[in-house]
Rosetta silent file (secondary structure, phi, psi, omega in degrees, C-alpha in Angstrom):
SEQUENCE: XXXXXXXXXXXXXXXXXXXXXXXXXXXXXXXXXXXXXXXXXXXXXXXXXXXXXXXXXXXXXXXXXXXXXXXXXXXXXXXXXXXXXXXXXXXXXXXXXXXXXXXXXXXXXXXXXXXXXXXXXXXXXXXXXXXXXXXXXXXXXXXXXXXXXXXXXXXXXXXXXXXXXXXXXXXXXXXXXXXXXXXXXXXXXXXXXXXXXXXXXXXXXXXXXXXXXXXXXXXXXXXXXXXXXXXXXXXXXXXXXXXXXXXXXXXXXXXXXXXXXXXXXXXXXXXXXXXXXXXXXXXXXXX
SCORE:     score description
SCORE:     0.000 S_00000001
   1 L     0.000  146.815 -168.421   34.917   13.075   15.723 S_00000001
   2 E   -85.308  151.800  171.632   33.158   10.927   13.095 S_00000001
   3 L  -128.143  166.728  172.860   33.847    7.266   13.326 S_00000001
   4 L   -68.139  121.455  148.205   33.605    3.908   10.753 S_00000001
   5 L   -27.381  -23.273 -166.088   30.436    2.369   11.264 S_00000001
   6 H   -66.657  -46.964  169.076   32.296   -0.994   12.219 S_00000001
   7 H   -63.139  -21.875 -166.128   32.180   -0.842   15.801 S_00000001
   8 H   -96.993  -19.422  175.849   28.998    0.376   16.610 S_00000001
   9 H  -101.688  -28.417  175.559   27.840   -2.279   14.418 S_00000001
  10 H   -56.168  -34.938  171.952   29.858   -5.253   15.416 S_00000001
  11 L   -88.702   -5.756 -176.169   28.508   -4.651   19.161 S_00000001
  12 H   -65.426  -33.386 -161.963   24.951   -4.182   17.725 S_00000001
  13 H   -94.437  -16.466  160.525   25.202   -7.662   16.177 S_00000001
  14 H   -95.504  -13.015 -165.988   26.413   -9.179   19.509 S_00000001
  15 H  -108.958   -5.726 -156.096   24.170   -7.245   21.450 S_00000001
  16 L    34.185   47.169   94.890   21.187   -7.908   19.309 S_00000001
  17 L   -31.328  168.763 -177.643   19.983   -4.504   18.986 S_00000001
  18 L  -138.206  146.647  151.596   20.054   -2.396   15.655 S_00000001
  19 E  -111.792  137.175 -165.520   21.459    1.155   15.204 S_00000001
  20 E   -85.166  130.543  143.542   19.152    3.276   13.433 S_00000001
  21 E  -103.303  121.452 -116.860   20.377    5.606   10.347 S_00000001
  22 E  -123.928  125.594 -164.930   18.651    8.052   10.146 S_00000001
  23 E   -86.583  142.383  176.146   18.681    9.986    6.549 S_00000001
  24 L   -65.034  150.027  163.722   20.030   13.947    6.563 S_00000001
  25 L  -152.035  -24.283 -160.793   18.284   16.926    3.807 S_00000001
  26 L  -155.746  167.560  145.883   19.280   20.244    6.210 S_00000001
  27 H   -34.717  -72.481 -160.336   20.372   21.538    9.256 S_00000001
  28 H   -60.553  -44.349 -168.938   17.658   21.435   11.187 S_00000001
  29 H   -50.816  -52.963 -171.611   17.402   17.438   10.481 S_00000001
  30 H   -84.751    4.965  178.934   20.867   16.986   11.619 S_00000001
  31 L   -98.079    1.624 -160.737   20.760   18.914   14.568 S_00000001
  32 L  -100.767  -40.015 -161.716   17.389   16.968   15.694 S_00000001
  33 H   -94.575  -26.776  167.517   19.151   13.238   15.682 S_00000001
  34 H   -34.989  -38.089 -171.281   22.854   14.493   17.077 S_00000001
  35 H   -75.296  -58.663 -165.344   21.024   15.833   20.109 S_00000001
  36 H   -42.088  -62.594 -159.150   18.433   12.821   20.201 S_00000001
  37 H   -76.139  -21.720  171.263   21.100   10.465   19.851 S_00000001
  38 H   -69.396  -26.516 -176.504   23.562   12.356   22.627 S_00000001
  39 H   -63.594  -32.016 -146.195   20.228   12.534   24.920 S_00000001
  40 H   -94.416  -40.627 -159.012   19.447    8.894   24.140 S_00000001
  41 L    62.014   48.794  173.723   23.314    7.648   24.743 S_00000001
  42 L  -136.182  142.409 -152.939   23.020    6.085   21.717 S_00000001
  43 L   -72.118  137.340 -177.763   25.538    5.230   18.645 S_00000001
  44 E  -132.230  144.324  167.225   23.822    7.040   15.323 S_00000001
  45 E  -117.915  125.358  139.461   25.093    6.955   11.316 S_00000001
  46 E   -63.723  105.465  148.093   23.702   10.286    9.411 S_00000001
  47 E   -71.937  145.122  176.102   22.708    8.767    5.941 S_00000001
  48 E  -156.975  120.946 -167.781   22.980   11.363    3.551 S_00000001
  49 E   -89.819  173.295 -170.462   21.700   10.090   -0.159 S_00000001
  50 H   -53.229  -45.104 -170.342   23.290   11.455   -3.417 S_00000001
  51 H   -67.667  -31.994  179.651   20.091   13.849   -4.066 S_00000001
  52 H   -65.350  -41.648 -167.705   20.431   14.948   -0.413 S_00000001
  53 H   -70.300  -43.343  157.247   23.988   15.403   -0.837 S_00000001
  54 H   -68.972  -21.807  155.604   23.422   17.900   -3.805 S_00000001
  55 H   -82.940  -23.572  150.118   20.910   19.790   -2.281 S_00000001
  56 L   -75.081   -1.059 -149.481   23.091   20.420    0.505 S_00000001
  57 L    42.251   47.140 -175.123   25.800   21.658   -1.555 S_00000001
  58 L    86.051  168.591  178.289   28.063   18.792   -1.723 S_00000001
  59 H   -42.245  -36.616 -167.374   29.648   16.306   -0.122 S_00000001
  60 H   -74.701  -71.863 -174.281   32.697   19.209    1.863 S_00000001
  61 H   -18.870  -68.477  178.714   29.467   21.048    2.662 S_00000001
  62 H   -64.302  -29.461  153.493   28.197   18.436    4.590 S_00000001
  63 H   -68.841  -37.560  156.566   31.046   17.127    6.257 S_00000001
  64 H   -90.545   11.267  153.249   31.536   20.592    7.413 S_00000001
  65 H   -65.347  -90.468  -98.534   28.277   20.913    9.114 S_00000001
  66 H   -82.709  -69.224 -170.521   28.355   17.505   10.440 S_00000001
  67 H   -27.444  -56.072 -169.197   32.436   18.045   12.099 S_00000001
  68 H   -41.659  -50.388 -166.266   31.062   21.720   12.975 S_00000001
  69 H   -92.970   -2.661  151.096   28.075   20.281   15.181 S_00000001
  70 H   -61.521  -25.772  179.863   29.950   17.522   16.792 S_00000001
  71 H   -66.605  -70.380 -164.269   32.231   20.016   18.203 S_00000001
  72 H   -51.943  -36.092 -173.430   29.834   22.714   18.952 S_00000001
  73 L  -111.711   32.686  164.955   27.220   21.002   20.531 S_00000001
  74 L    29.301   67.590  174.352   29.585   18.641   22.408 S_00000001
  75 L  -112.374  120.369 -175.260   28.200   15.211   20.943 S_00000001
  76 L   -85.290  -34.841 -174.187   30.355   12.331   22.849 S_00000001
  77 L   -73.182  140.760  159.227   28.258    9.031   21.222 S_00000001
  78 L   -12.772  102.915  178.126   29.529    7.285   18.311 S_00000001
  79 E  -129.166  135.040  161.904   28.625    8.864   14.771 S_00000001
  80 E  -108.951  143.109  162.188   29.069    7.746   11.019 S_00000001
  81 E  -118.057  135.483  167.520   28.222   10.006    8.337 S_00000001
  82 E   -93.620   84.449 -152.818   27.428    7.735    5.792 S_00000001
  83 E   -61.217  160.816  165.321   26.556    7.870    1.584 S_00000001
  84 E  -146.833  115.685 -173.061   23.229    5.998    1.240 S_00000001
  85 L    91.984   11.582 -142.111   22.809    4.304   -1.742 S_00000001
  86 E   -90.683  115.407 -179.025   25.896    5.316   -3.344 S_00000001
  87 L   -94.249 -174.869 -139.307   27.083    4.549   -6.891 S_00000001
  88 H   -69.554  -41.449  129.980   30.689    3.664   -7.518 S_00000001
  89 H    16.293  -75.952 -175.104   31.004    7.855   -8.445 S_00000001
  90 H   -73.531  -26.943  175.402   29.642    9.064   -5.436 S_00000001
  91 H   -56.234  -93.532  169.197   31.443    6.722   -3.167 S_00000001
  92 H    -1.991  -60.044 -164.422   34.559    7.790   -4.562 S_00000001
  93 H  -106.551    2.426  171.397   34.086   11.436   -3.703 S_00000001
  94 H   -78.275  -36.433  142.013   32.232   11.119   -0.436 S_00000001
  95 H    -8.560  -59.934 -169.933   35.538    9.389    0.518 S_00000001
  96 H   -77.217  -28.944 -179.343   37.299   11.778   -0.631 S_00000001
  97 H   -59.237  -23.695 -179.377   35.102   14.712    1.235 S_00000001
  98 L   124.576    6.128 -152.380   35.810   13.208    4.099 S_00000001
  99 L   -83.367  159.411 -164.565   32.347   11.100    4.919 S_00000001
 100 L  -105.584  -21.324 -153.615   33.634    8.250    7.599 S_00000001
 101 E  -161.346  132.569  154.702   31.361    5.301    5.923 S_00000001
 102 E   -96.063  146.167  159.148   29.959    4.582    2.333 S_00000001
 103 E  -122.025   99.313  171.843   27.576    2.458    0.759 S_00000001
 104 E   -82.379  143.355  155.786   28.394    1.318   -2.892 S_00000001
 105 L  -121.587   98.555 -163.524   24.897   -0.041   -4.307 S_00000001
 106 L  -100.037   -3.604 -167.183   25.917   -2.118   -7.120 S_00000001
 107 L   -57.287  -12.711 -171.794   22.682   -4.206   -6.888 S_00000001
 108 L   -99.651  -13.336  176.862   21.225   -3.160  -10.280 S_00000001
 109 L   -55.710  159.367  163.463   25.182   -4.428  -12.235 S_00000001
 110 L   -72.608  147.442  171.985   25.142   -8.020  -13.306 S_00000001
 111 H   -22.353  -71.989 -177.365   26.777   -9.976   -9.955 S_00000001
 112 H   -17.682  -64.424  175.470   30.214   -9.881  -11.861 S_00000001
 113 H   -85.447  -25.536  152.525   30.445   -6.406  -11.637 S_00000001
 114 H   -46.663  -42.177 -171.414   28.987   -5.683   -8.207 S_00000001
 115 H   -84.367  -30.332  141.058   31.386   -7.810   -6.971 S_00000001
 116 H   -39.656  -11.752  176.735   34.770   -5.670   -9.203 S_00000001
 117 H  -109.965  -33.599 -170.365   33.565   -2.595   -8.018 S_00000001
 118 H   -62.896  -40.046 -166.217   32.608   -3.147   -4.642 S_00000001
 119 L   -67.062  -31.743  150.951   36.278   -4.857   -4.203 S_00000001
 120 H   -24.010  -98.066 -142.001   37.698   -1.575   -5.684 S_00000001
 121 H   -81.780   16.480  163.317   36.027    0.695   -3.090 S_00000001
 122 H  -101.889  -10.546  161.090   36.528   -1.915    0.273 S_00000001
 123 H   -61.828  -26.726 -155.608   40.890   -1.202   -0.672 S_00000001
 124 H  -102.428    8.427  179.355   40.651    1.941   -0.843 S_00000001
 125 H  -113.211   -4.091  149.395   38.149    2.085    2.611 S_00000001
 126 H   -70.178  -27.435  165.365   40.233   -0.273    4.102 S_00000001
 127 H   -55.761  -51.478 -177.570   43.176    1.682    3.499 S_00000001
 128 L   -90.399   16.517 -177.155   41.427    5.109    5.247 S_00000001
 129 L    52.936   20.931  174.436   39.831    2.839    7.971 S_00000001
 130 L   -92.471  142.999  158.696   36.225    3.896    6.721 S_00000001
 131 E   -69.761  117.636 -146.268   33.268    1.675    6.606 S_00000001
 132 E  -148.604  105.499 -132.069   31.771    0.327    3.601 S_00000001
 133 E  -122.439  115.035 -165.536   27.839   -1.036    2.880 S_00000001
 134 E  -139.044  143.302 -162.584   27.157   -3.060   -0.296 S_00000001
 135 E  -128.132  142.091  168.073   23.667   -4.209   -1.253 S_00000001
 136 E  -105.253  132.403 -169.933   22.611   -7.431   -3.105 S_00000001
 137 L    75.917  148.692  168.494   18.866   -7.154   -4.574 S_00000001
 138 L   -75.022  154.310  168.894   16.931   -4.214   -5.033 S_00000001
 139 L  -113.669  130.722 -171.756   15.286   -2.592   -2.562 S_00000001
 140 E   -61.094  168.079 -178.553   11.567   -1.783   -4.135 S_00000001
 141 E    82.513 -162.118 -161.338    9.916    1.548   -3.864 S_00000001
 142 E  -112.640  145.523  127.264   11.385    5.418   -5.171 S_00000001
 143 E  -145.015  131.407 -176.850   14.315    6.934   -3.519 S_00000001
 144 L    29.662   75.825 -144.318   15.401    9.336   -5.278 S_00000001
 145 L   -18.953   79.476  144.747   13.993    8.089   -8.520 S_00000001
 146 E  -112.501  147.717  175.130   15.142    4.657   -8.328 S_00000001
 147 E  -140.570  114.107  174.582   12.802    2.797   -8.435 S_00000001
 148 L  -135.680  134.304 -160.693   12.305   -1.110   -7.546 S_00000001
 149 L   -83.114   14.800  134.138   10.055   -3.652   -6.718 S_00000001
 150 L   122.459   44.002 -144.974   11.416   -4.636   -3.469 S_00000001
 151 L   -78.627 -165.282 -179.718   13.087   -8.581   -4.835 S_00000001
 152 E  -127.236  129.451 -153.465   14.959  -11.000   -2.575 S_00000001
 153 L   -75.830  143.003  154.514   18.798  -11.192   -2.746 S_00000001
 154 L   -54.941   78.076  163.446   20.433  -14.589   -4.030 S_00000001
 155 L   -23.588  -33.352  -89.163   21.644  -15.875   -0.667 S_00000001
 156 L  -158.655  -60.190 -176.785   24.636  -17.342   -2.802 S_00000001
 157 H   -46.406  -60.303 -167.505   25.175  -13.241   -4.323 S_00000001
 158 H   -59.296  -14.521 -155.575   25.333  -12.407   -0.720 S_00000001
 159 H   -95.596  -79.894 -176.867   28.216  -14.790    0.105 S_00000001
 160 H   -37.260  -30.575 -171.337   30.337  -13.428   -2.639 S_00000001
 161 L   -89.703  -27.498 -171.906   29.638   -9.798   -1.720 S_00000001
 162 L   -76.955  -38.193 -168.371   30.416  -10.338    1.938 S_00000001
 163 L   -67.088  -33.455  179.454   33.123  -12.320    1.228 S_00000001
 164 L   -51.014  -23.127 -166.118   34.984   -9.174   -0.515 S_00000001
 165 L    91.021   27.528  151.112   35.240   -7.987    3.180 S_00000001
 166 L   -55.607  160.246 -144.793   32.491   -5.321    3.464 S_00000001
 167 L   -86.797  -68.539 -174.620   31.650   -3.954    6.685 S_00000001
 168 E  -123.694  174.640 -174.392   27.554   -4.793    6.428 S_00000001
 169 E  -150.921  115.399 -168.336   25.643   -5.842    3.900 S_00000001
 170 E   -83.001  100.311  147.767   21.660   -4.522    2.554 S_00000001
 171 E   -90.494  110.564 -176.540   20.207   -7.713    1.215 S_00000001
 172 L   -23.048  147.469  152.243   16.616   -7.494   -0.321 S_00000001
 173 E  -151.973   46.832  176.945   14.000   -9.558    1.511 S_00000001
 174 L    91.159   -1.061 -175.943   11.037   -7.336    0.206 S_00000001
 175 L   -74.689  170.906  168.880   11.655   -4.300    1.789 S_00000001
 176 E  -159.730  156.901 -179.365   10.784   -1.256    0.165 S_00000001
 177 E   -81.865  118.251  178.610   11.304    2.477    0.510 S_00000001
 178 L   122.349 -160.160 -167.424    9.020    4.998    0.789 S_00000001
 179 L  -104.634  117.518  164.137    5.230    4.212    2.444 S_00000001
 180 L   -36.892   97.405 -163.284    4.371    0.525    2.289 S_00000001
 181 L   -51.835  172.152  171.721    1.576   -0.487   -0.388 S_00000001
 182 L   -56.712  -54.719 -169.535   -1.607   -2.299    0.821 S_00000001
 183 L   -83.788   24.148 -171.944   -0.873   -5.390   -0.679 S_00000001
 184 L   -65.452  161.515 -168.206    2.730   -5.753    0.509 S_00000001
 185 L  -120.098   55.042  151.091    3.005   -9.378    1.424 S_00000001
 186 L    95.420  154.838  137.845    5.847   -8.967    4.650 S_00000001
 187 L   -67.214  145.747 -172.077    9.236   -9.287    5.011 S_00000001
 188 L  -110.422  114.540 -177.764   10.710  -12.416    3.600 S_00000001
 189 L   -92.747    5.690  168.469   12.471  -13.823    6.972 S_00000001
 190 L   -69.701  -37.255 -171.351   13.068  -16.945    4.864 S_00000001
 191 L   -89.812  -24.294 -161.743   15.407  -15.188    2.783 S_00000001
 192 L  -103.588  -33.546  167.567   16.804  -13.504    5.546 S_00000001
 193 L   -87.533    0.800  168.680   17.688  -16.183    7.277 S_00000001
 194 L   -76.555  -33.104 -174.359   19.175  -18.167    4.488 S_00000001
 195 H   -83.500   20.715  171.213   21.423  -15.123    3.386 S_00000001
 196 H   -98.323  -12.494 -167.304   22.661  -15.312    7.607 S_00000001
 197 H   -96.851  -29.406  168.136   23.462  -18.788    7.261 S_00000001
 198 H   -73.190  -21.176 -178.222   25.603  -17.567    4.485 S_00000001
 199 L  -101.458  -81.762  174.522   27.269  -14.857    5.517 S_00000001
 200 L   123.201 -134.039 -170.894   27.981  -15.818    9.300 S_00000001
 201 L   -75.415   22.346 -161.762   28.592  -12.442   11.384 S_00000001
 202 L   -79.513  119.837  159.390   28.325  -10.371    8.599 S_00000001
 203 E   -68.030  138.283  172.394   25.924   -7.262   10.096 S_00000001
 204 E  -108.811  163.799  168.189   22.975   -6.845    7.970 S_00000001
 205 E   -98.207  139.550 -157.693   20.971   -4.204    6.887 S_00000001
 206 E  -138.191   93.755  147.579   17.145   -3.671    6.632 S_00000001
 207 L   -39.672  166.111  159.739   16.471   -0.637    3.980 S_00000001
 208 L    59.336   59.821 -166.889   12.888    1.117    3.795 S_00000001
 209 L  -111.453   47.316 -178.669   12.479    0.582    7.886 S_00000001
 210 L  -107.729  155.565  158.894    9.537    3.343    7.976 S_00000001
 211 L    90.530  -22.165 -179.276    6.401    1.489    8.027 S_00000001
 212 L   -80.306  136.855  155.470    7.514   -2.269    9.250 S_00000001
 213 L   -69.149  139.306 -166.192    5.732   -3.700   11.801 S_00000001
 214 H   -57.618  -40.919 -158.982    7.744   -3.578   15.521 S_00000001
 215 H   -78.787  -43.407  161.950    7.198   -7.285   15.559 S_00000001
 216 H   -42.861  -38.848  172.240    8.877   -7.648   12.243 S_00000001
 217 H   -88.377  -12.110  168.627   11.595   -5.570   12.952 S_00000001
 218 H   -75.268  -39.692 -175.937   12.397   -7.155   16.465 S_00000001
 219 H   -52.074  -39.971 -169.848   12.130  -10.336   14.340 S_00000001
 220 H   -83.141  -15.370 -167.432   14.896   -9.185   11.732 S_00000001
 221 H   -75.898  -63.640  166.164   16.840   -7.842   14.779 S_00000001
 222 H   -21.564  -43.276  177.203   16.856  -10.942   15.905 S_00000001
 223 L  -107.722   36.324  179.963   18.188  -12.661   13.038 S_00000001
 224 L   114.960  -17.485 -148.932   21.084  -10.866   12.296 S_00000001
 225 E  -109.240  124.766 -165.145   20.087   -7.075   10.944 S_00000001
 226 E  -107.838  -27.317 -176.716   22.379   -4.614   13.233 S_00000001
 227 E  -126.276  146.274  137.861   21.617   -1.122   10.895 S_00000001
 228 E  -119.237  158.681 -172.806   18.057   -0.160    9.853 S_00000001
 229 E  -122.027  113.317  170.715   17.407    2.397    7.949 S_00000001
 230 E   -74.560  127.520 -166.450   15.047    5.468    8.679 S_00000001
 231 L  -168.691  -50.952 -169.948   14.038    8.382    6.147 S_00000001
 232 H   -90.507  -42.289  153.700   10.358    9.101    5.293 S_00000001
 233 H   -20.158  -93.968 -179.011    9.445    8.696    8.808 S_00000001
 234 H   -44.051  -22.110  178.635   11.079   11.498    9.848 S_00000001
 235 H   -85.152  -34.366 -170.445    9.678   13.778    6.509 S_00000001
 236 H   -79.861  -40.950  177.569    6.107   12.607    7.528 S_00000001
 237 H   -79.023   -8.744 -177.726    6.536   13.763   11.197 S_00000001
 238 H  -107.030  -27.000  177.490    8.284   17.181   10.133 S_00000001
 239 H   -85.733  -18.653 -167.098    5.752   17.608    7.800 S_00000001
 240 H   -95.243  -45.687  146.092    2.712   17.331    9.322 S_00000001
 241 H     6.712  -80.751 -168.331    4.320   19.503   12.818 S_00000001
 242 H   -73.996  -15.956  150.814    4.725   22.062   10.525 S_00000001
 243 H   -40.363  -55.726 -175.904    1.161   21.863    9.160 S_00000001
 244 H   -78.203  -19.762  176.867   -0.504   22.206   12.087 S_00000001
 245 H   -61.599  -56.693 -165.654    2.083   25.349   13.176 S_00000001
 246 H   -77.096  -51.467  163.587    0.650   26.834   10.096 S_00000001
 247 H   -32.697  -50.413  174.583   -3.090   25.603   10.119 S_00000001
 248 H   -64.411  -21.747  168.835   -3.337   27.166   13.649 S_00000001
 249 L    84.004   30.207 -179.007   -1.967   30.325   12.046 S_00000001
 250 L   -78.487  -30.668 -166.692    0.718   30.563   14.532 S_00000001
 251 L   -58.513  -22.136 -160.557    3.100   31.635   11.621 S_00000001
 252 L   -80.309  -73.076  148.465    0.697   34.925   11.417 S_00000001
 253 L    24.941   32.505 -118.401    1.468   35.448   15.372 S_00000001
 254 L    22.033 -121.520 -161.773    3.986   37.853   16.541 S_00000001
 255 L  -109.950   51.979 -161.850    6.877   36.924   15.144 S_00000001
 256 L   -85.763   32.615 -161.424    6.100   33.619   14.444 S_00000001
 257 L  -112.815   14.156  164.615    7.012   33.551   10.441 S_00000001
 258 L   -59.281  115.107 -175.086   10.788   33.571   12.091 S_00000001
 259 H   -49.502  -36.233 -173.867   12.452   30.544   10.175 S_00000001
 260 H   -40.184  -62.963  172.818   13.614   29.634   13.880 S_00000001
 261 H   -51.609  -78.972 -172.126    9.909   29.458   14.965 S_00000001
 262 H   -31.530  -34.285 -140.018    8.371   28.271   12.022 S_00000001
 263 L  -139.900   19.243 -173.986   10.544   25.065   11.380 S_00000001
 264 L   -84.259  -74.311 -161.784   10.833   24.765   16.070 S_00000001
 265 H   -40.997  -71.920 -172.721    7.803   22.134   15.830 S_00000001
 266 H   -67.588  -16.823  171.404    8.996   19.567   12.979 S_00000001
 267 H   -72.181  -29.485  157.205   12.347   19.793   14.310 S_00000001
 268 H   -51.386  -50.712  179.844   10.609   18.497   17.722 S_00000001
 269 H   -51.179  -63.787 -163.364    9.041   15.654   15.676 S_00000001
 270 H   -47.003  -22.460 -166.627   11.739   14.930   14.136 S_00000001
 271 H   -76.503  -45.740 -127.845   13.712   14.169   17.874 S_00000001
 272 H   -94.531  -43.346  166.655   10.619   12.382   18.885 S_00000001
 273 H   -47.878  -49.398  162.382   10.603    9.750   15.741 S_00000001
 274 H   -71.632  -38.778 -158.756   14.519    8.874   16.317 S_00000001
 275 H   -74.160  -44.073 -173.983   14.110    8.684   20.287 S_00000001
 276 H   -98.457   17.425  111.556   11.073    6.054   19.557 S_00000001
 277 H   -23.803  -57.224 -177.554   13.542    4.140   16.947 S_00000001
 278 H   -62.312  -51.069  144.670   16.176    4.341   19.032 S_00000001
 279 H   -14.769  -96.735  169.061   13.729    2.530   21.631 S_00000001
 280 H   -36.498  -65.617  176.455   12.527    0.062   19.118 S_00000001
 281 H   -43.973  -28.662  165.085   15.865   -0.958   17.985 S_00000001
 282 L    91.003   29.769  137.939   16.794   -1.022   21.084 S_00000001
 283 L     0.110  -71.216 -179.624   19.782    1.312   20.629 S_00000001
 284 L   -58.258  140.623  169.077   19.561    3.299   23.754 S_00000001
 285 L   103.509  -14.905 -150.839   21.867    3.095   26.677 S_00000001
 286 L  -117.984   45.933  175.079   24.681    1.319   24.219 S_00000001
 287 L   -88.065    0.000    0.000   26.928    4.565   23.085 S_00000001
């Protein structure tokens, strides 16, 4: 059974550890971190972003994979399926589909209204006992063409947004999405620890976590950030698997042009990228 994101994050943030969310596109994706994460004995949220969500065929669609393979494949650890990135729209009906956890991202509204909308959708997720993720600052790089240059949240912004009673909270500190330019100049742990002194026990959130250095991300773990977020990672390790399946000509092979076969390899990768996440965050062991 899917659960609210609250618990799994509330001991993350006492335990200093992170739980990784790990973003959804197919089947195969979501059958790679359910196992990984039952194998691992570790609590996982399925991100699943609005373009993801539509290429799945909605929101029901996806909730009734996700229900289907906790059942089937007898997964016992903690799971949120989760909106990533969510505008006030999309909240609204992954709620209604049935998704256990949301994210409104209100970060590009003047403050005013980020903070009226968000307060909207934590009644009505406080009402269903669902979990609900609200971001201050952009976070830089493409997803799903947004695009931003990665700023640093108003520590002050962050108070007010936290204050609504959101579950966690993504504050910029330079992250970005997508593969990390040459010149990026770090995470800003200045920022991150000013918006902790503001917030108190508020879990935070570290968007864009493909690409950070492990000592930066033990560093942010450290200082409050309970969810990271995972996504291109896993598309870089499924893609290049299935390169080499095909470079080698295996697809050619008996019957190895079998979607099963063909798409066996990056679905390994994909296991292998959450299990050493799950590691780094330090995850494992705490379902």
């Amino acid at each position: 059974m899917l659960v609210s994101a609250k618990e799994m994050l509330n001991k993350a943030r006492d335990g200093k550890y992170a739980v990784g969310q790990f973003n959804i596109n197919n089947l195969e994706w979501t059958k790679a971190i359910l196992l990984t994460a039952q194998e691992q004995n570790s609590p996982v949220i399925l991100g699943v972003s609005e373009g993801a969500g539509k290429y799945m065929c909605g929101y029901k669609t996806v909730v009734g994979m996700v229900n289907g393979m906790l059942e089937e494949l007898n997964i016992t650890v903690p799971v949120a399926l989760h909106l990533d990135h969510g505008s006030y729209d999309g909240a609204k009906a992954c709620i209604e589909a049935g998704f256990s956890s949301v994210m409104f991202d209100g970060s590009h509204y003047p403050i005013e209204e980020n903070i009226e909308k968000t307060k909207e959708l934590v009644a009505e997720c406080e009402k269903l006992g669902l979990s609900i993720e609200a971001e201050v600052g952009s976070i830089g790089g493409e997803e799903d063409g947004v695009i931003g240059a990665g700023e640093c949240a108003d520590p002050n912004e962050c108070k007010a947004i936290a204050d609504l009673g959101v579950t966690m909270l993504a504050a910029g500190i330079g992250n970005i999405h997508g593969k990390y330019p040459e010149n990026w100049a770090g995470l800003s742990f200045e920022t991150l620890a000013a918006v902790k002194e503001k917030v108190g026990d508020m879990p935070l959130v570290l968007h864009g976590g493909t690409g950070i250095p492990e000592d930066m991300i033990k560093k942010a773990i450290s200082l409050g950030v309970a969810k990271i977020n995972v996504n291109t990672e896993c598309q870089l390790a499924f893609q290049e698997a299935t390169r080499k399946y095909i470079e080698e000509g295996k697809d050619k092979q008996g019957k190895g042009f079998d979607p099963r076969k063909l798409l066996a390899p990056g679905f390994e990768a994909i296991k292998e990228t959450v299990k050493e996440k799950m590691e780094l965050f330090g995850s494992i062991g705490k379902a």
